[in-house]
Each structure stands twice: as structure tokens, then as C-alpha cells.
N, C-alpha and C positions, 0 to 999 in steps of 0.2 A: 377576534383572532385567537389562536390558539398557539399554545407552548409546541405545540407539537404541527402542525401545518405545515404542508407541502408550500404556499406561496410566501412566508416568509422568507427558506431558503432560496428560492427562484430570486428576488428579492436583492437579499446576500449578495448570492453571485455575481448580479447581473451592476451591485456596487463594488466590487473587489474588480472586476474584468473592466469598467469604466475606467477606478484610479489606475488600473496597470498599465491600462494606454499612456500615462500620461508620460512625458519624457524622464521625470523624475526616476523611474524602473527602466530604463534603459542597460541599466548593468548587469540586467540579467535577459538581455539580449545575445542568442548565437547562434551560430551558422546554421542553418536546416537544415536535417540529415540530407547525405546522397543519395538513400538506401529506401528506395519508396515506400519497403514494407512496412519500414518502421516511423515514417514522416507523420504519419496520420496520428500515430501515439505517442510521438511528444506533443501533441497539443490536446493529448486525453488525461496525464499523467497530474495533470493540477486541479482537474474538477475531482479526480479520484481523491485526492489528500484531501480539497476542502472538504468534499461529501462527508471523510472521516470526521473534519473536524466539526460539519454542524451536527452528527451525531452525537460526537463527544458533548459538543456544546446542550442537547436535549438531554441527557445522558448527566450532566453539571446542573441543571436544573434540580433534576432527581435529588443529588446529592446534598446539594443546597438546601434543600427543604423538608427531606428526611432523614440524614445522615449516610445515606444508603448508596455506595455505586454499585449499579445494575441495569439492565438494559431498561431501553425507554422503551415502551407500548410498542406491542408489533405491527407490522406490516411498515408504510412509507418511513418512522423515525429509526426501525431498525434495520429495514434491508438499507437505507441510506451508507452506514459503517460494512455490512457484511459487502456489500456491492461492492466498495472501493475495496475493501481489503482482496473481495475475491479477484476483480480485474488486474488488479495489481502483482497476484501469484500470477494469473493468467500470460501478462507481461513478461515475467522471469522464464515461466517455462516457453514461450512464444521465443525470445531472447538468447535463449542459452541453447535451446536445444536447438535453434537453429545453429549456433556456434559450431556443433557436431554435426549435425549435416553437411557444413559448410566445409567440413574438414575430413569429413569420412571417418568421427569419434575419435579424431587424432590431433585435438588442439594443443596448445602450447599449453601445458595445464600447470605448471609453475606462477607465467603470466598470467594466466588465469585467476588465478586466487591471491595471486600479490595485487594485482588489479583491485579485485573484490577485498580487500583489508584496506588498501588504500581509498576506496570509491566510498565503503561505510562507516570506517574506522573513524576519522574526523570529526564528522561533523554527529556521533553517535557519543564521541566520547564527549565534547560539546556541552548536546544533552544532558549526558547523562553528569555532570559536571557541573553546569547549572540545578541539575535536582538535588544534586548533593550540597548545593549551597542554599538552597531554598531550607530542608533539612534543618542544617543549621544554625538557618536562623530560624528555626519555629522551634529549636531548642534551645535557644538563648547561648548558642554556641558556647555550650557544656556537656562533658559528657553524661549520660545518662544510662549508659550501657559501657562494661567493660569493654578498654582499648584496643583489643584482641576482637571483642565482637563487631566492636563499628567496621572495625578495617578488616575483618571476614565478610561481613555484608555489605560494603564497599566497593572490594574486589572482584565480588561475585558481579555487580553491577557492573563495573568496570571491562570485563573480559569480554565486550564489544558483541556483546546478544549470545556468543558464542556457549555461554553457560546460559539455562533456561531458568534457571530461580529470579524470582523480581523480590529480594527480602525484605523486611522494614529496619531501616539505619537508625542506628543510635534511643530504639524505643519510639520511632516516630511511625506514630500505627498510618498505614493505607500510604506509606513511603511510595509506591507503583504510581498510585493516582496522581501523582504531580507532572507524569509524562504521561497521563491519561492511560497507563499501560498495554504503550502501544510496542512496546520492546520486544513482546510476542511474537510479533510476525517476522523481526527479524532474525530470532532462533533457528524459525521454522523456513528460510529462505538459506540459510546456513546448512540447514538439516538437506535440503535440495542441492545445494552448490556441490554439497558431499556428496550424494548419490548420483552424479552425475560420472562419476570415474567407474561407477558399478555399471554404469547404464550405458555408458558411449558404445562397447560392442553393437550394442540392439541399433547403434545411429548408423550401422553400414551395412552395405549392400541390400537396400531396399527392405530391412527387418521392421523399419518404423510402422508401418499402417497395421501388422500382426501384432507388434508389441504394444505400441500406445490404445490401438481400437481395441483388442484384447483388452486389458487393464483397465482402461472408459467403460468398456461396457458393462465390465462385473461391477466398477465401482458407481454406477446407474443405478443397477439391478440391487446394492448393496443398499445404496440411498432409501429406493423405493420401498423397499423393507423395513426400514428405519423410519421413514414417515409414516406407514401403516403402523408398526409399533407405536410412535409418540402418538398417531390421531387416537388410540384406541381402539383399534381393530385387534390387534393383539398386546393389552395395556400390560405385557408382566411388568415390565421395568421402562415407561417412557422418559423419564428423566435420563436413564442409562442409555433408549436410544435419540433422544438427542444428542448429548455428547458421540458419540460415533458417528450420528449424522452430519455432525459439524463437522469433525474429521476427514470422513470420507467429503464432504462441499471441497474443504484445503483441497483434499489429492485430487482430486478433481478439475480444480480452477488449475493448476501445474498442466494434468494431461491436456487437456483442451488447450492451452495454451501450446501444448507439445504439438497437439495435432494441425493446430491452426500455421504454425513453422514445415511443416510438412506441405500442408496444401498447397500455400503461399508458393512454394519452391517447383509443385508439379500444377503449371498450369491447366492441365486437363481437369484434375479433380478438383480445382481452386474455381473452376464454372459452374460445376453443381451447384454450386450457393452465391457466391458474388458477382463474377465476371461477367455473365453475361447480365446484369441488371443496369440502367442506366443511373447513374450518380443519384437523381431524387428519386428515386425507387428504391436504393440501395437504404439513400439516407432517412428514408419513412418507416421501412422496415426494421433499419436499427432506433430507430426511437421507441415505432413499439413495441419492439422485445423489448428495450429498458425501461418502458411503463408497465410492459404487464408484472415487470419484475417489481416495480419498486410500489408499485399499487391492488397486485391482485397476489400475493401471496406475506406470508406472518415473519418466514426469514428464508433462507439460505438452502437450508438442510433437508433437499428434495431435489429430485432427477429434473421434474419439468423448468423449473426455474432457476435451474443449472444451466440444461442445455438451451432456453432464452437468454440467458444470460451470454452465454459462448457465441448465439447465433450475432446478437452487439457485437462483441468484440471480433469476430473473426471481420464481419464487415468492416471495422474501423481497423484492422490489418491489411484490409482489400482494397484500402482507399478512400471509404468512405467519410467526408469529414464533417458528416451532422449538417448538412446545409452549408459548409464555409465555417461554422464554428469551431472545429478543434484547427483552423487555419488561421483563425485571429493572430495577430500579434499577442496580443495580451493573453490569451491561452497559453501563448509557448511560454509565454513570460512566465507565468500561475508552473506550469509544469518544468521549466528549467529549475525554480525552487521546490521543486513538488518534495523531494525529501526533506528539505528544513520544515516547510509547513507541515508535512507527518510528524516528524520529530520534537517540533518546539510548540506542537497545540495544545500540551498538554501546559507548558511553562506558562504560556499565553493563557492560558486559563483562569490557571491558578493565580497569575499576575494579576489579573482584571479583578475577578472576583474575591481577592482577598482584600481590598480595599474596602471598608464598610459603607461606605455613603454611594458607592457602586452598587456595590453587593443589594442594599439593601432597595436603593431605586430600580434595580431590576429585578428582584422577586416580589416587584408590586403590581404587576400586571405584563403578559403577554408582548404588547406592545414594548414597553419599557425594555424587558428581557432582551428581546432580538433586536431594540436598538445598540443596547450593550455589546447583544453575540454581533453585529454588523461591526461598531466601532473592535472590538476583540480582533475579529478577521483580519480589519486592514493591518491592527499594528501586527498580528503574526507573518503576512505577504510579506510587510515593510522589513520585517526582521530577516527573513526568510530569506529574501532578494540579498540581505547586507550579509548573510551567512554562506549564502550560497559564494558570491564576492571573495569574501575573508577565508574562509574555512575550504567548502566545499570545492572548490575551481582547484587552489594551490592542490588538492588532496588528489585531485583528478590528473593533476600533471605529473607532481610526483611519483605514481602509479605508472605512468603510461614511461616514465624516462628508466624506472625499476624495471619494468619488462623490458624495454630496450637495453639496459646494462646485461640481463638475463640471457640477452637472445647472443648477442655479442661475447659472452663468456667461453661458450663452448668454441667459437670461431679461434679467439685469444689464446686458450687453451689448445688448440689442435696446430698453429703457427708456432708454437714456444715447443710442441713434443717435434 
């Protein structure tokens, strides 16, 4: 067996989705959407976070043994993490932009973002709150850096993704890798929630298929230049155009998600690819896009293994549920926690493996490891579910009674003049 193998995780999973059956995870049982477009991806949104986290988990391996975080070997250990992260932009821009369709780029946009402070805020600050206490004590809860710095790079952390620095607190070098420095992506969803006030014009009167296909296609054709750069076809700078290829994969996984809220809405053009397919045809096809993805390409940052990628997900928008699988019970369960276990993989990590007679029976072979990363799993789910519970739920109602006070204001207000 190997550190790095596809049938470990299969493995994992198939132990995390067992215990979630079990009644004991009932509290992270709720209603199924009404909304069929979106029914099929709450039972996608918990294999998405695990997948991060067995990456992370290959990825901890590394770290463990050479001092070093960086990516694990490419191809299956690392499209594993770019996959989830990409499907998961794909979701927001699937999600949001439908929100302006839905509304003809004229949503309540107060609601809107007091929603989204309330929906991440929590269980981010949480997070980031346990890191900061982890921190302290691997400093002997002493300062070691002037009081003005701790609580500059504190703050910084604090301001709910919404500032992009991940700094090291109090002198404690590689501070990010305690949350697996996964805080990233929610900058970069922040950076989207905002550009959506620039972009709502283009969500009416029929501008979406000019604006999004426009935008998809140059940032395709942008991709594809940027893999010919990194292969060495034109090597001036491939380290330079990976990074941009990354980049352009982010805006990418958004548009596709844009476009896949567009289709969904015009049934005609939503037949070209799903509608007319029968359910195991649908559901064969998205599997092997997501194999050719996670098995025949090094990462992310290329056109063809984009639009495989997109060709998955637009199908699991379309209904498709992988055989019954993202319809399990226990899937919804895995994905109604699906932000905690994003969030707390990295805590859960570093929990586990800082313990030495852990640590050290599982950098003694393969097997060992992934019984570790397996036991690691379940207590992050267990946490996950208890967060979701504690934290996440209350943060989600509070939101929703903030936007109701919001909507009722102006009513209030126009009675009293």
C-alpha cells in the first residue's frame, strides 16, 4: 500500500459514510431542499470537504517527514484537494448567480451579505479561535513577539477571510498550517460575493449566455496557453505560468458554475448535455469525467480538465445522483457539516498528529498512516456534526431573522412618514 493511493481513500470514505448512518449523527439531519436543482449538491458538498481533507491528510504526511508543506505528487493526491476546492467555487457561482437570475440582478443585496457574514462568520471565527489557541500553547502562552504584533496578526486573522494575509502569530513560524491553510478560498469567495453587485446588470434580459460564454471562453483559451507555457512548449517562465493557470482554473470553476445556473433555468439548452440522458447514463458519464479528472491529468490548471470537470458537475445540477449516492442519508449528513469539516481539518490534524506515540506509529508504514488518517476522519465528521449543531445552525438563523428585520424596515419606516 502506498502513502499516496487511490483505494485507501475509497476506503475512508466508504468508513466515515458507514458511522454517519448511524443514529448517533442524526443532528445533522435536515429538511431536503424543495429546489431540485440544488437537491442533488447537498449530497455532493461532504465528499467535496473530505476529498480536501485526505489531501491535506497526504499533504501532512509530507510535512511530517520533511519539515516541508507542499503539495503531495501529482496527479490522483493532488487533483483530490484542487477538485474539491474547484467544485465548491463551482457551487457559489451555480448558487449565486442563479440568485440574479432569479431576480433579474435585483436581489435584496443588504440580505444578501448580512446572510453571507452570518452563514461564515461563526463557525470561521470558531476556527480561526481554536488556531489561535493551539498557537499559544506551542508558545508556552508567552509572548514572544511584541503585544502590538500578536494582536496585528491576530486581527488580521480575525476579519473573517475578508483580509487575505494568513501571518504567523506571536513568532510561531507556518501559524496558516494549523487550519491547513484552507482560509484562502474563503477570501477568494468574498472577492466573488463582491463582484457580483458589478455583474448583476449582465443577469438581465437574457445578457448571461454573451457575458459568461464570452468570459469561459477567453479564460479556456487563456488556460490552454498557460499549459503550453508550463509543459515547455514555450518554457520562458513556467513556474509564472502556473501560477496564472491556477488562477484562471479559480475564475473558471465561478463561470461554469455561472453557466451551469443559466442552463438549469432554460430547459432547452439544459438538453444538450443532461435532460435527455437516462439517470445511469447520466450517472456513468459523470463518473467518468471525474476519473478522467482525478486520474489522467498532474492538476487543475488546463482547459480540458476544467471543462471534464464542469461536464460532473453540471450533471449532478441536472439530477444526477452518482447511482443513489449523493442521496444517501449519510451523504447529506457528511455535507450539512461540510463547512466544519473544511474548516476544522486542519485543527483535526494537527490534534492527531501532535501527539507523539500517534505521530510516530503512523509515519511507520502506509498502512499505519491511513489507519490514523481514517480514525482523524471520524473525529473531524464527529466534531463537525457537534459544530454544525452549536455554532453553524444558530449562525444560520440569526442571518435569516437579520434579513427579515431588514426587509420589514423600510415597511416600518414608510408607516411612521
Amino acid at each position: 500500500m502506498s502513502f499516496f493511493s487511490a483505494w485507501p481513500y475509497v476506503v475512508l470514505m466508504g468508513v466515515v459514510l458507514v458511522a454517519l448512518a448511524l443514529p448517533v449523527f442524526r443532528a445533522a439531519d435536515e429538511p431536503a431542499a424543495r429546489d431540485q436543482r440544488t437537491a442533488t449538491l447537498d449530497g455532493l458538498r461532504g465528499f467535496l470537504a473530505l476529498s480536501v481533507f485526505v489531501h491535506h491528510l497526504m499533504v501532512t504526511h509530507g510535512y511530517l517527514a520533511n519539515g516541508v508543506w507542499t503539495f503531495p505528487p501529482t496527479g490522483f493526491p493532488t487533483q483530490l484537494g484542487q477538485v474539491g476546492v474547484g467544485v465548491f467555487f463551482m457551487i457559489t457561482g451555480f448558487l449565486f448567480w442563479g440568485k440574479l437570475l432569479d431576480t433579474q440582478g435585483r436581489p435584496d443585496w443588504r440580505g444578501l451579505y448580512v446572510g453571507r457574514l452570518w452563514r461564515i462568520g461563526p463557525m470561521y471565527l470558531v476556527a480561526v479561535g481554536l488556531m489561535l489557541f493551539v498557537v499559544a500553547s506551542k508558545t508556552g502562552f508567552t509572548l514572544k513577539e511584541p503585544v502590538w504584533s500578536v494582536l496585528g496578526g491576530a486581527l488580521q486573522w480575525l476579519a473573517l477571510g475578508i483580509v487575505p494575509t494568513q501571518p504567523d502569530v506571536n513568532g510561531y513560524e507556518g501559524t496558516r498550517f494549523i487550519l491547513a491553510g484552507v482560509t484562502w478560498t474563503v477570501f477568494v469567495e468574498w472577492l466573488f460575493y463582491g463582484s457580483l453587485w458589478l455583474m448583476a446588470p449582465l443577469a438581465r434580459h437574457g445578457r448571461t449566455p454573451r457575458f459568461v460564454g464570452g468570459a469561459l471562453l477567453a479564460c479556456l483559451l487563456a488556460l490552454a496557453f498557460a499549459a503550453l507555457q508550463s509543459a515547455g512548449v514555450s518554457p520562458s517562465h513556467p513556474t509564472l505560468a502556473l501560477v496564472i493557470g491556477a488562477l484562471l482554473w479559480v475564475l473558471a470553476s465561478f463561470l461554469m458554475g455561472m453557466v451551469s445556473a443559466w442552463l438549469v433555468r432554460h430547459e432547452g439548452a439544459s438538453r444538450l448535455l443532461a435532460s435527455r440522458l437516462p439517470a445511469g447514463a447520466a450517472s456513468l458519464l459523470a463518473v467518468a469525467c471525474m476519473g478522467a479528472v482525478l486520474f489522467g491529468f498532474p492538476h487543475m490548471a488546463g482547459p480540458v480538465q476544467v471543462v471534464l470537470l464542469w461536464v460532473f458537475f453540471h450533471l449532478v445540477c441536472a439530477g444526477s445522483t452518482l447511482y443513489g449516492l449523493l442521496a444517501l442519508r449519510a451523504a447529506r449528513r457528511m455535507s450539512t457539516a461540510s463547512y466544519s469539516i473544511y474548516l476544522l481539518q486542519g485543527i483535526a490534524l494537527t490534534a492527531v498528529f501532535s501527539v507523539p506515540p500517534v505521530r510516530d506509529f503512523a509515519m511507520a508504514g502506509a498502512l499505519q498512516y491511513w489507519l490514523v488518517g481514517t480514525l482523524c476522519a471520524l473525529l473531524l465528521v464527529a466534531a463537525s456534526v457537534l459544530s454544525y449543531r452549536l455554532v453553524e445552525k444558530p449562525g444560520i438563523a440569526q442571518g435569516k431573522r437579520a434579513r427579515s428585520g431588514l426587509r420589514r424596515l423600510p415597511a416600518a419606516q414608510a408607516a411612521r412618514s
